[in-house]
Structure formats: C-alpha cells, structure tokens
BAMAR-879267 format. One line per 3 residues: number of its first residue (from 1); for each residue z, y, x of C-alpha. Coordinates in Angstrom, 1 decimal, padded with zeros to 4 digits, m for minus. Each point is the difference from the previous one (the first is absolute). Example, Ala and Ser with C-alpha at 12.3 -4.5 7.8 and 13.67 -1.06 7.14 Angstrom:
BEGIN
1	007.8,m004.5,012.3 ~ m000.7,003.4,001.4
//
This chain:
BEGIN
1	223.7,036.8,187.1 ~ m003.5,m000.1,000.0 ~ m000.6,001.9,m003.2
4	002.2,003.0,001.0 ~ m002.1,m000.2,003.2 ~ m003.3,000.7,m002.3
7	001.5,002.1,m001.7 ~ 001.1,002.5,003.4 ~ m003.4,000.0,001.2
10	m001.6,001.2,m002.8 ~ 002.5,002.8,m000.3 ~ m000.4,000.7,003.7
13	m004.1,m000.1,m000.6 ~ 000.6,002.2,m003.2 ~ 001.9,002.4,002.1
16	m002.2,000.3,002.4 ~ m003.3,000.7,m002.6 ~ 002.4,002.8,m001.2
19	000.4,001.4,003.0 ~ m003.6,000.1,001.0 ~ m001.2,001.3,m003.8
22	002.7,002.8,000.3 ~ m000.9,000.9,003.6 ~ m003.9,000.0,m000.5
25	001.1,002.7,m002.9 ~ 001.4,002.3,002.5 ~ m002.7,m000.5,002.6
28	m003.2,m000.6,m001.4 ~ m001.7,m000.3,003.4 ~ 002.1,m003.8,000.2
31	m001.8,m001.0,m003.7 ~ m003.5,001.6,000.5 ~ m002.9,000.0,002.7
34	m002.1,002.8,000.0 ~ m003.6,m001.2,m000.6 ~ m002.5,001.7,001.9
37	m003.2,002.2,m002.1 ~ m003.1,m001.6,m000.1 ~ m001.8,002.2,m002.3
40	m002.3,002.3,001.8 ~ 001.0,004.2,m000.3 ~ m001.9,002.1,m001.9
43	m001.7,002.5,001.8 ~ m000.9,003.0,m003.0 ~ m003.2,001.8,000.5
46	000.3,003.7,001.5 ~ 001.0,003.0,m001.5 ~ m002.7,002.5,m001.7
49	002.5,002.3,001.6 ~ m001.0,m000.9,003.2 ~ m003.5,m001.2,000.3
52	m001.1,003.6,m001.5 ~ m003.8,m000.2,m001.4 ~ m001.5,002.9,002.5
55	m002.0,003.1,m001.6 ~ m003.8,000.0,000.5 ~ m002.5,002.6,001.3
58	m001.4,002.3,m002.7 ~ m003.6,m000.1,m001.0 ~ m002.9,001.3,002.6
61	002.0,m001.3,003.4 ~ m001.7,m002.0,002.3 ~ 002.1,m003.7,001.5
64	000.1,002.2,003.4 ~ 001.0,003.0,m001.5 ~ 002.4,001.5,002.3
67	002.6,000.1,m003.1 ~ m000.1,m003.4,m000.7 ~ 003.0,m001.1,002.7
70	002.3,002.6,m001.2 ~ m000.4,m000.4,m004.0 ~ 001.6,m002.9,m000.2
73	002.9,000.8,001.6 ~ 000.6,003.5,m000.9 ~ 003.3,001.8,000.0
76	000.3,003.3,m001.6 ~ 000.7,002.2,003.1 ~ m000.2,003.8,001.3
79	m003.0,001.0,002.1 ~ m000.3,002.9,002.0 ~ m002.9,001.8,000.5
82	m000.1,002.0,003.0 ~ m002.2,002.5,001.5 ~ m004.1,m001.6,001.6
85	001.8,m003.4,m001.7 ~ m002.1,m003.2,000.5 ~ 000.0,m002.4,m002.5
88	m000.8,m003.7,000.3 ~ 000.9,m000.8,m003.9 ~ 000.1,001.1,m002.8
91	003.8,001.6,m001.6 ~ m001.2,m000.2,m003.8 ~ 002.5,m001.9,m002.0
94	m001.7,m003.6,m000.6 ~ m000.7,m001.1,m003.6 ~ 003.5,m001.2,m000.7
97	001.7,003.1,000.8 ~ m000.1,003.3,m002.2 ~ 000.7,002.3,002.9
100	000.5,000.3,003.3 ~ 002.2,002.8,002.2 ~ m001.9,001.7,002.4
103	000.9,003.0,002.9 ~ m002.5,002.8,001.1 ~ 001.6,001.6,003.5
106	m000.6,003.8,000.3 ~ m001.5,001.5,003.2 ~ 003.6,001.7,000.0
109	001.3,m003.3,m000.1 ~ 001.2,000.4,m003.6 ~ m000.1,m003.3,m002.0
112	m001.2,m000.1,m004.3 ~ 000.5,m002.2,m001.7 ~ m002.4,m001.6,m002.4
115	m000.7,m003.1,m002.8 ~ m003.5,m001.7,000.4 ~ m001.3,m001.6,m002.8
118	m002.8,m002.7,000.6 ~ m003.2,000.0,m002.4 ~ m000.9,m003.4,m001.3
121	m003.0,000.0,001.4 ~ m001.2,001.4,003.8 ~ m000.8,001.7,001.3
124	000.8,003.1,m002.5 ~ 000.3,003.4,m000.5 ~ 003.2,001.7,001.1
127	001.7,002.8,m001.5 ~ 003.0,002.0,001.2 ~ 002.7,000.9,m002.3
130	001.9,003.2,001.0 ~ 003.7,001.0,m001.9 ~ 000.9,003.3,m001.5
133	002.8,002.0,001.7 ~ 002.6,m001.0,m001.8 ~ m000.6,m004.1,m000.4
136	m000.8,m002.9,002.9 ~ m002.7,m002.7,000.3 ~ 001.7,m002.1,m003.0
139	m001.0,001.7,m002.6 ~ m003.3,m001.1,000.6 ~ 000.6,m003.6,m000.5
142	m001.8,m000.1,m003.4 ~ m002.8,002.1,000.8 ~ m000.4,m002.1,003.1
145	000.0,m003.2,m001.9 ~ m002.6,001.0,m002.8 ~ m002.5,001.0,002.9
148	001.4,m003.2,001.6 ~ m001.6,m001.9,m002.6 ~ m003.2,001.6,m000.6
151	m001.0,m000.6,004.0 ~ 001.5,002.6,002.0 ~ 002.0,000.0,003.1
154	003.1,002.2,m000.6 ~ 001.9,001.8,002.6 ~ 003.4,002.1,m001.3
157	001.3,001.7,002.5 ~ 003.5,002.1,000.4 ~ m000.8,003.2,001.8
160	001.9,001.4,003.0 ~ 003.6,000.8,m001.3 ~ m000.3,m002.2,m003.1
163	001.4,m003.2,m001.1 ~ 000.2,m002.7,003.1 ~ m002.6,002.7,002.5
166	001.6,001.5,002.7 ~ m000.4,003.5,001.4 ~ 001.1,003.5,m002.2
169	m002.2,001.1,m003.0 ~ m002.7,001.9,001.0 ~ m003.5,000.5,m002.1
172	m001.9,001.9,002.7 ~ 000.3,m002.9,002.1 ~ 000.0,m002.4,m002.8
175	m003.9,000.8,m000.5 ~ m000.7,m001.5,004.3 ~ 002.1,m002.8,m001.7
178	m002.5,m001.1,m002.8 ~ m003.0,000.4,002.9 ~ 001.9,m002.0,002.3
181	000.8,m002.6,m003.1 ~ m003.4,m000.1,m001.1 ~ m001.5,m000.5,003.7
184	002.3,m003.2,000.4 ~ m001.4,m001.4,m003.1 ~ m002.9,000.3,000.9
187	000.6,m002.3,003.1 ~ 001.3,m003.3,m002.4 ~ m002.4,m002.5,m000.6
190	m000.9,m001.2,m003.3 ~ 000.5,003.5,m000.9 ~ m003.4,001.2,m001.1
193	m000.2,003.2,002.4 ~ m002.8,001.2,m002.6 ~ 002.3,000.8,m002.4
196	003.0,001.5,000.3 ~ 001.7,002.4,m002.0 ~ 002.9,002.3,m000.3
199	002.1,000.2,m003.3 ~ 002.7,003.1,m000.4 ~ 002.4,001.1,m002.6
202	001.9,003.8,m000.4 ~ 000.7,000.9,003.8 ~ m002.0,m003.6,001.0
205	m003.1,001.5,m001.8 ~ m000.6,002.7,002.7 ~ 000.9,m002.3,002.4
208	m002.9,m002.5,m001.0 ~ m002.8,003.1,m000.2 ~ 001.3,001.3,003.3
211	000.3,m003.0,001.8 ~ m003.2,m001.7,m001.1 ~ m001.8,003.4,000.7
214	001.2,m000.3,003.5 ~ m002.0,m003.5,000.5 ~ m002.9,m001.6,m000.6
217	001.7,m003.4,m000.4 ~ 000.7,000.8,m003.5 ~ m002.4,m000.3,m002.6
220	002.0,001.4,m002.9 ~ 003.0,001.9,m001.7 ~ 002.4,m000.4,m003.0
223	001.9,002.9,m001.2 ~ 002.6,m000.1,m002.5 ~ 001.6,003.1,m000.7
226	m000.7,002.1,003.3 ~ 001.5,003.3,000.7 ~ m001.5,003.1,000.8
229	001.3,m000.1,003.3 ~ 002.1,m002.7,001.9 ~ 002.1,002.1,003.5
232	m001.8,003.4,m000.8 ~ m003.8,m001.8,000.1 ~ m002.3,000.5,m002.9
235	m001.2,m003.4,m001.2 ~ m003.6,001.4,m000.1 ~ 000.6,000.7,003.3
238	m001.3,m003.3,000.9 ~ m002.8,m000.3,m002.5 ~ m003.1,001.1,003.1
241	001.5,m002.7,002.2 ~ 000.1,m002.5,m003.2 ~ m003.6,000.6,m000.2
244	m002.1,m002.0,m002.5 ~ 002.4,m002.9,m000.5 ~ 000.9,m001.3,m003.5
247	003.3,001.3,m001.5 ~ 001.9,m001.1,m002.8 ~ 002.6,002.4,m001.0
250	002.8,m000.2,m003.3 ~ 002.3,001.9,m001.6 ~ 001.8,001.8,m003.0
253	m001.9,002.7,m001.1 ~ 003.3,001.5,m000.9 ~ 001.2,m000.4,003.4
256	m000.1,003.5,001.4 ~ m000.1,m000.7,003.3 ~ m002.3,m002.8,000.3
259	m001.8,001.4,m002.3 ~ m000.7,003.0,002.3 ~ m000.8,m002.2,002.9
262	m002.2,m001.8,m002.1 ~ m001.8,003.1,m001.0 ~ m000.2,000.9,003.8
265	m001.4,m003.1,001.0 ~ m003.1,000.3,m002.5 ~ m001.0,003.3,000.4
268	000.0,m000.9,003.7 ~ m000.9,m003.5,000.0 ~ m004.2,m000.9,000.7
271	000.2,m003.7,000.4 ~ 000.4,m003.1,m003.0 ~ 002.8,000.4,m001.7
274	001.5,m001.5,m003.4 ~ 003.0,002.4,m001.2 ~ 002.3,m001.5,m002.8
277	001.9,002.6,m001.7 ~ 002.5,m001.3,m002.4 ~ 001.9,001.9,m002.9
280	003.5,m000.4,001.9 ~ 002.6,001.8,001.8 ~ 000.5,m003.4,001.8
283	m000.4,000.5,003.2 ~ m000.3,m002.9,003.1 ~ 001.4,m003.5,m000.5
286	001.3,001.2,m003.4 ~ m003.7,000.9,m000.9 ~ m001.1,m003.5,001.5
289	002.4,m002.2,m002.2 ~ m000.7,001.9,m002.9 ~ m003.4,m000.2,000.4
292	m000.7,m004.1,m001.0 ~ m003.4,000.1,001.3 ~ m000.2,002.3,003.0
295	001.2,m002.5,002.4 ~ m003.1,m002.4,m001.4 ~ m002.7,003.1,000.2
298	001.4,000.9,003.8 ~ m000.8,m003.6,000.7 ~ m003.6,m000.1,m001.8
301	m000.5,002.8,002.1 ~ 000.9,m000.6,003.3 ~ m002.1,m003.7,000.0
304	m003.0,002.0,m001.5
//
C-alpha cells in the first residue's frame, strides 16, 4: 500500500509541474519578472540642424556697428521705402545673402519693385540698372552679379507697368521715377552717397541720361543702345543738364538707330565721355551678352 502511495504523489506532483510549465507558456507574466534598467540613457549631442553656426559681419564694421544685431539673424524680407523715409539700419543683404528685395513708394503712391545686391565690401558704389521696354528687372541678374563681384552695390529695378511694379506704363513719368529712385538711395547707409550711378539699356538708356541729368546725386551714366528719342524727347535733349559728367555709352555700329543717337550725343556732348562702338547689329542685352568683355570694362569704369 505504501508503494502505490509513492507512487500517486509523484504523479500528482508531476501533474502539477505540468500544469505550471504549460501555464507559464501562455502567460509569460506568471514565469518572468520584469527587471528594472539600470544603465543610464544616452543623451546624443544636438543637431547641426539646429544649433545653426551664425554669419559674421563683413570687413570694416565696428563691434557697435548698428548692423551688427540684425546680421546675425537676418531673414530675407521686403522693405519699403517711402517718401522723407528714416532709416535706423541698414537694408543691404548681409554677406550670406546674394540679394535682397527692396520697395521704393512713388509720391503717387505707386510701389517698384526692385533687387538689391550687396557689395562685398562697404560702404560702395551703387549703380542703378534700368530694363528696356520690352523685358523686367531679371534680366539683369548676370550683369548685376559681375558688378556684384567686382565691388558694386547693384540695384535692378522693374519700372512702373513692368514685371512685379505697379501702376500703367508710362515713360514721361518713368524719368520723376529714376530721380525719385536715385534720391532714396542716396538716403541708405553704407551706400557711398559719392558715388552713384545710373546704368540704361534701349528705352532704359534715355531713361539713365535723363534721369541722372535731372539730379545732382548721380555721378554717372551707362548707355547701351539708346534711342534717338524715348516718348517724343530727343536724347540730346538732356545732354546741358548732364553737364560735364563722365558717360560711357555702347553699341552696334550697325544698329541704325542707336547708332543715330549715338551720333547725336557726340556732336552734342562737352563733358568726359568714352564711346564704344562695336561692328554689330546687336542691339541692348543682345549686344551685352555677346559682347564677353563689356560687362568687365562697364565695371573698370564705373570704380575708376
């Protein structure tokens, strides 16, 4: 009796291990106890992403420059400038950005549009970049970087009725534009107010004799490709009020036209001028781009 007495128990305590080992496989929470970590976490270092190295302030700036609280964080952004405008900084593009957009408000409350390149260096000269009638301030955008580079400031602008301007096309009134352009300018800082100029092309090329003859802010004129007249006024209309300022002019000697208001302008003209005539019936931004070095001699002339 005793032996089959063993022998139940260890059946029943065999059972029983089964019982646990197949339950334990269905719950493992009954077989296992979750060990707490004791391993530290990782912390990773921050992102380059977002610890951003910050741009620094070009050469020639004082620690207290005025500029140097808003290089640092700059954001490209649209400025307006208005009419007897005060500045308290500068709105030239810092060293990290190619361009800036910039606004000049009309007296009749018509807004142009403009790019603003920023020299390397400042303050610089500044030079004006006016369209022909049938194109917009972008076509510029090589031209502006070449005198970019060699140490100009560069301002394109899109004239009233063109590309993002406002107001209808209008050239008479188009010439008060350039003044009122070139009087803003004149306001910036780090713009040196000693030097700036006025560069034209076709229909922009009377616009830039006429509008730098109408003030004495501007020191000098580009022409590339002029007309004889621009809204029924000769170009050498403008050439007593121009006075004895340096001009540059270009263009295709097989160009009629231009060359007619070339041959107007010298006969007329009493002041400094270089005249590049080329063997061409190119005429404005063709004659640029397929002239390789007249975008480097415009610049050689305008720092001289």
């Amino acid at each position: 009796m005793s032996g089959w007495r063993t022998i139940r128990r260890l059946a029943l305590a065999a059972s029983a291990l089964i019982s646990l080992l197949f339950l334990g496989a269905c719950d493992p929470e009954l077989m296992f106890t979750p060990v707490p970590p004791t391993e530290t976490p990782v912390i990773l270092p921050a992102s380059p992403t977002v610890d951003p190295v910050l741009p620094t302030l070009p050469e020639g700036f004082e620690a207290d420059d005025p500029l140097a609280t808003r290089v640092a964080g700059f954001q490209p952004r649209v400025l307006t400038l208005a009419p007897n405008t005060s500045f308290t900084a500068t709105p030239l593009p810092p060293p990290t950005e190619t361009f800036i957009s910039l606004q000049f408000t009309m007296l009749d409350g018509v807004s142009l549009d403009s790019l603003l390149f920023g020299a390397p260096r400042r303050p610089a000269p500044t030079v004006l970049l006016l369209h022909d009638s049938d194109a917009t301030k972008e076509v510029w955008f090589t031209m502006a970087r070449t005198l970019q580079t060699a140490g100009l400031n560069v301002v394109t602008l899109d004239q009233r009725g063109f590309g993002r301007s406002g107001g209808a096309r209008d050239w008479s009134r188009a010439a008060q534009d350039v003044v009122s352009v070139l009087e803003r300018l004149h306001g910036l800082p780090n713009l040196d107010q000693g030097q700036l100029y006025v560069l034209g092309v076709g229909a922009g090329a009377n616009l830039a004799l006429t509008g730098c003859a109408s003030t004495t802010l501007c020191q000098a004129a580009v022409l590339i490709s002029p007309l004889p007249a621009l809204n029924g006024a000769a170009l050498e209309s403008a050439v007593p009020a121009y006075g004895a300022r340096p001009l540059l002019l270009a263009y295709g000697s097989a160009d009629a036209q231009s060359a007619a208001a070339a041959a107007a302008l010298e006969s007329n003209f009493r002041g400094v001028r270089r005249s590049l005539p080329y063997e061409s019936a190119a005429r404005g931004m063709i004659l640029l781009d397929s002239e390789p070095n007249l975008s480097e001699i415009i610049a050689r002339w305008l720092l001289e």
